[in-house]
N, C-alpha and C positions, 0 to 999 in steps of 0.2 A: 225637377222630379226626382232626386236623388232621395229625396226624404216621401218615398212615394208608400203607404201605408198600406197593409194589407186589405183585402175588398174582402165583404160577408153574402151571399145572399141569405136567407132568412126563411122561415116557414110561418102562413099565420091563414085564418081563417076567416076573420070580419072583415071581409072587404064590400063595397058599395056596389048596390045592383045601379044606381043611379050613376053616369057619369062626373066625376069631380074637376073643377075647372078653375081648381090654385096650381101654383107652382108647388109641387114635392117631390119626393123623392122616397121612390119604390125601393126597400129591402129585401133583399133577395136570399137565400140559403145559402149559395157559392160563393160571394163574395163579392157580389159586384151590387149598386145602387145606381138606380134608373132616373133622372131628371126628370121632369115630365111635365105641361102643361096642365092635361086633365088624362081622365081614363075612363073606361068603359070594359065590366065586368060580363065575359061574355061568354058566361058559364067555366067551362075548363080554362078557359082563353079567359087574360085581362090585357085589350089594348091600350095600353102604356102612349098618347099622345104627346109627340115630342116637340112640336111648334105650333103658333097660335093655329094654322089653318088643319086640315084632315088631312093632309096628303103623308105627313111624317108619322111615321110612328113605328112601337116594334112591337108584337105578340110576346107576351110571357104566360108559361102555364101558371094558372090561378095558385096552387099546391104551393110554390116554388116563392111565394111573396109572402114575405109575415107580417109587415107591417109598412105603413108608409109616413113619413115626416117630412114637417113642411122645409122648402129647402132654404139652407142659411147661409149658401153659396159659399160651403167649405170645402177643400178636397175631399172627396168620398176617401173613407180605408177602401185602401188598394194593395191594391198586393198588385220514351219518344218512340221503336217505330224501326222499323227494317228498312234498309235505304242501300241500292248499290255500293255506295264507296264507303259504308261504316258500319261495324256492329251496330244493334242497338243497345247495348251499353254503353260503347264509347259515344252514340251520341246522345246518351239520357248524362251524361257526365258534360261534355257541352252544353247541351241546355242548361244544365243544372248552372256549370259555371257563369252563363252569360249572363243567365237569368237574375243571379246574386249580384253582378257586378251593375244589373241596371235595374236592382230592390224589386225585382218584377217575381209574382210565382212561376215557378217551371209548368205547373202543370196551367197554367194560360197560355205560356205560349206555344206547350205543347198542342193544345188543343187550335191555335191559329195554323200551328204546321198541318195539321189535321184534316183541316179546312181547304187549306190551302194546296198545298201538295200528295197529301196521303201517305207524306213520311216518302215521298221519291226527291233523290237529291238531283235527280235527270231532269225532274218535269219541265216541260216547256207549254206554255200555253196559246191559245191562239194568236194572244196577240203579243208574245214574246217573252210573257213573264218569267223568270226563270228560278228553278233551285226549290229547297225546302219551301222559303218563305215567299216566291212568286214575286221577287224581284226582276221590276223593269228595267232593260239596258242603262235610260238614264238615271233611275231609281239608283242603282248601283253604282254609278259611277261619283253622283254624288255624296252617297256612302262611303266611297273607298274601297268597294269590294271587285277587287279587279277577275274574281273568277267566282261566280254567283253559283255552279257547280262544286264550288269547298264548300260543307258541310259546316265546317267553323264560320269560315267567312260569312257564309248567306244570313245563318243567323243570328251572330255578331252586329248583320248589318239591319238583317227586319226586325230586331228586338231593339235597336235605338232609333232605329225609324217610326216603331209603333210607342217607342216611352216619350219620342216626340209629340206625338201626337196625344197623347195622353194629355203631356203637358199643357199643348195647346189648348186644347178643351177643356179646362180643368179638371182634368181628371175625372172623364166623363166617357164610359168605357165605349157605353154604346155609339158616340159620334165618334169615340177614336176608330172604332173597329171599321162604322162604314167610310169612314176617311180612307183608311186602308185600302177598302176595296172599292170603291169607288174616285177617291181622289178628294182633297181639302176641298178644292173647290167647291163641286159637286154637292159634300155639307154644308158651306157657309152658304151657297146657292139655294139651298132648303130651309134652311136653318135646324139642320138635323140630318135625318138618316133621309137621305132621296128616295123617292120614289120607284127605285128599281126593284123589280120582285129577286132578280142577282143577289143586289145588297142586302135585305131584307132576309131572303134565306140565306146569307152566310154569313149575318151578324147572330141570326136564332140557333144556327148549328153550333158555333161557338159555343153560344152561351147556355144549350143545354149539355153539349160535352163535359164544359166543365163542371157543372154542375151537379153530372153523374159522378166526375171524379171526386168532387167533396162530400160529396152522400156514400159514397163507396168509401171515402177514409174515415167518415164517421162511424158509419156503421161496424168496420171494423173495429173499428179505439175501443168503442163500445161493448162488442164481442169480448175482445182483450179485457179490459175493466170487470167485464163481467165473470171471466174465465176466472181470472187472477183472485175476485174478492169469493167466488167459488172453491178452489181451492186452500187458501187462506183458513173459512170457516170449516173448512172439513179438515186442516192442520190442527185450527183450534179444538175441534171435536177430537179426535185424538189425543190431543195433548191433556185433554181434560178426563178421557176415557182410560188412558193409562196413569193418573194420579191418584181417578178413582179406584182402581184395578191395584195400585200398590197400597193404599188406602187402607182395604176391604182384608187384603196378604197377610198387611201386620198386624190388623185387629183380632184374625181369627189365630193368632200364636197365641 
């Protein structure tokens, strides 16, 4: 996974009111690209089915899909938060770093810390999970992360625990994520995202956070592009209005 590509999702409009029932692969706007058996357009909602039988699948908002291609089983392009023990700069600077070291985008796994923790490096959950990224005791020790409460460490250890998982599936965001939260098992048990409504809402939460975050950097680029090539022709309008203006000076001498 070291050569792991950046993910797009996509915006697009002709999609099937009829279920479709090849293997393809949904394009999304943020960057991420959906597997899928078949699908069903169900108005705002298009469920995306992720194994032959009903029980897998994941909701994406209709708006949020451009296009879909049939799949040719290649790696999809792939591509913080107030926390007791850190600013949050010094830990958008961790992320940032860990993130680069394992070709992942920061604001993915921003948005898994999200999910997961709510950006508390204390969280502990019911059933033990610990730190930003809700590592399990054993979780982490296979990791190497001997204090799931460091801030470096936790994510260090859930950003190469989730590009494993990436891996594993090839790079197939949506079984990596419910892998995560629910366990390998669990998906190869499905052949996809289980049937849990847990998993289910915390693979969707994901994956519209970040997808706010890349609608939000486009929008602004855009803003900027458009500031800039504003200002630009009102440079040029001046520069043309004072040519004419010394033009006009020397003629009437």
């Amino acid at each position: 996974m070291r050569d792991l590509n950046k993910l797009g999702w996509a915006f697009g409009l002709l999609l099937l009111a009829i279920p479709a029932f090849s293997t393809d692969v949904a394009i999304l706007h943020n960057g991420f690209s959906v597997r899928h058996e078949r699908r069903e357009n169900l108005g705002a909602i298009t469920r995306l089915y992720l194994g032959a039988d009903n029980s897998s699948y994941v909701d994406v908002e209709t708006v949020q899909i451009e296009r879909f291609e049939t799949d040719q089983s290649l790696p999809p392009m792939a591509v913080a938060p107030l926390v007791p023990a850190a600013k949050p700069q010094n830990l958008n600077e961790v992320i940032n770093t860990i993130s680069d070291r394992h070709h992942l985008d920061p604001d993915f796994i921003n948005s898994v810390i999200h999910a997961e923790s709510g950006f508390n490096a204390h969280a502990v959950s019911p059933k033990g999970a610990r730190g930003l990224m809700q590592l399990m005791p054993e979780t982490a020790s296979k990791l190497g992360v001997a204090n799931s409460f460091d801030p470096r460490a936790n994510v260090e250890g859930g950003t190469s625990y989730l590009s494993e998982l990436l891996e594993r599936y090839n790079y197939d965001v949506v079984k990596a994520l419910a892998a995560y939260n629910a366990g390998p098992g669990r998906v190869e048990q499905y052949r996809g995202v289980p049937p849990y409504y847990e998993t289910r809402v915390y693979v969707a939460k994901i994956v519209r956070d970040y997808n706010r975050k890349k609608l939000a950097q486009r929008k602004a680029a855009a803003l900027a592009k458009a500031s800039a090539n504003k200002k630009s022709a009102q440079q040029t309008i001046s520069v043309k209005q004072a040519a004419l203006s010394t033009a006009a000076s020397q003629s009437s001498r």
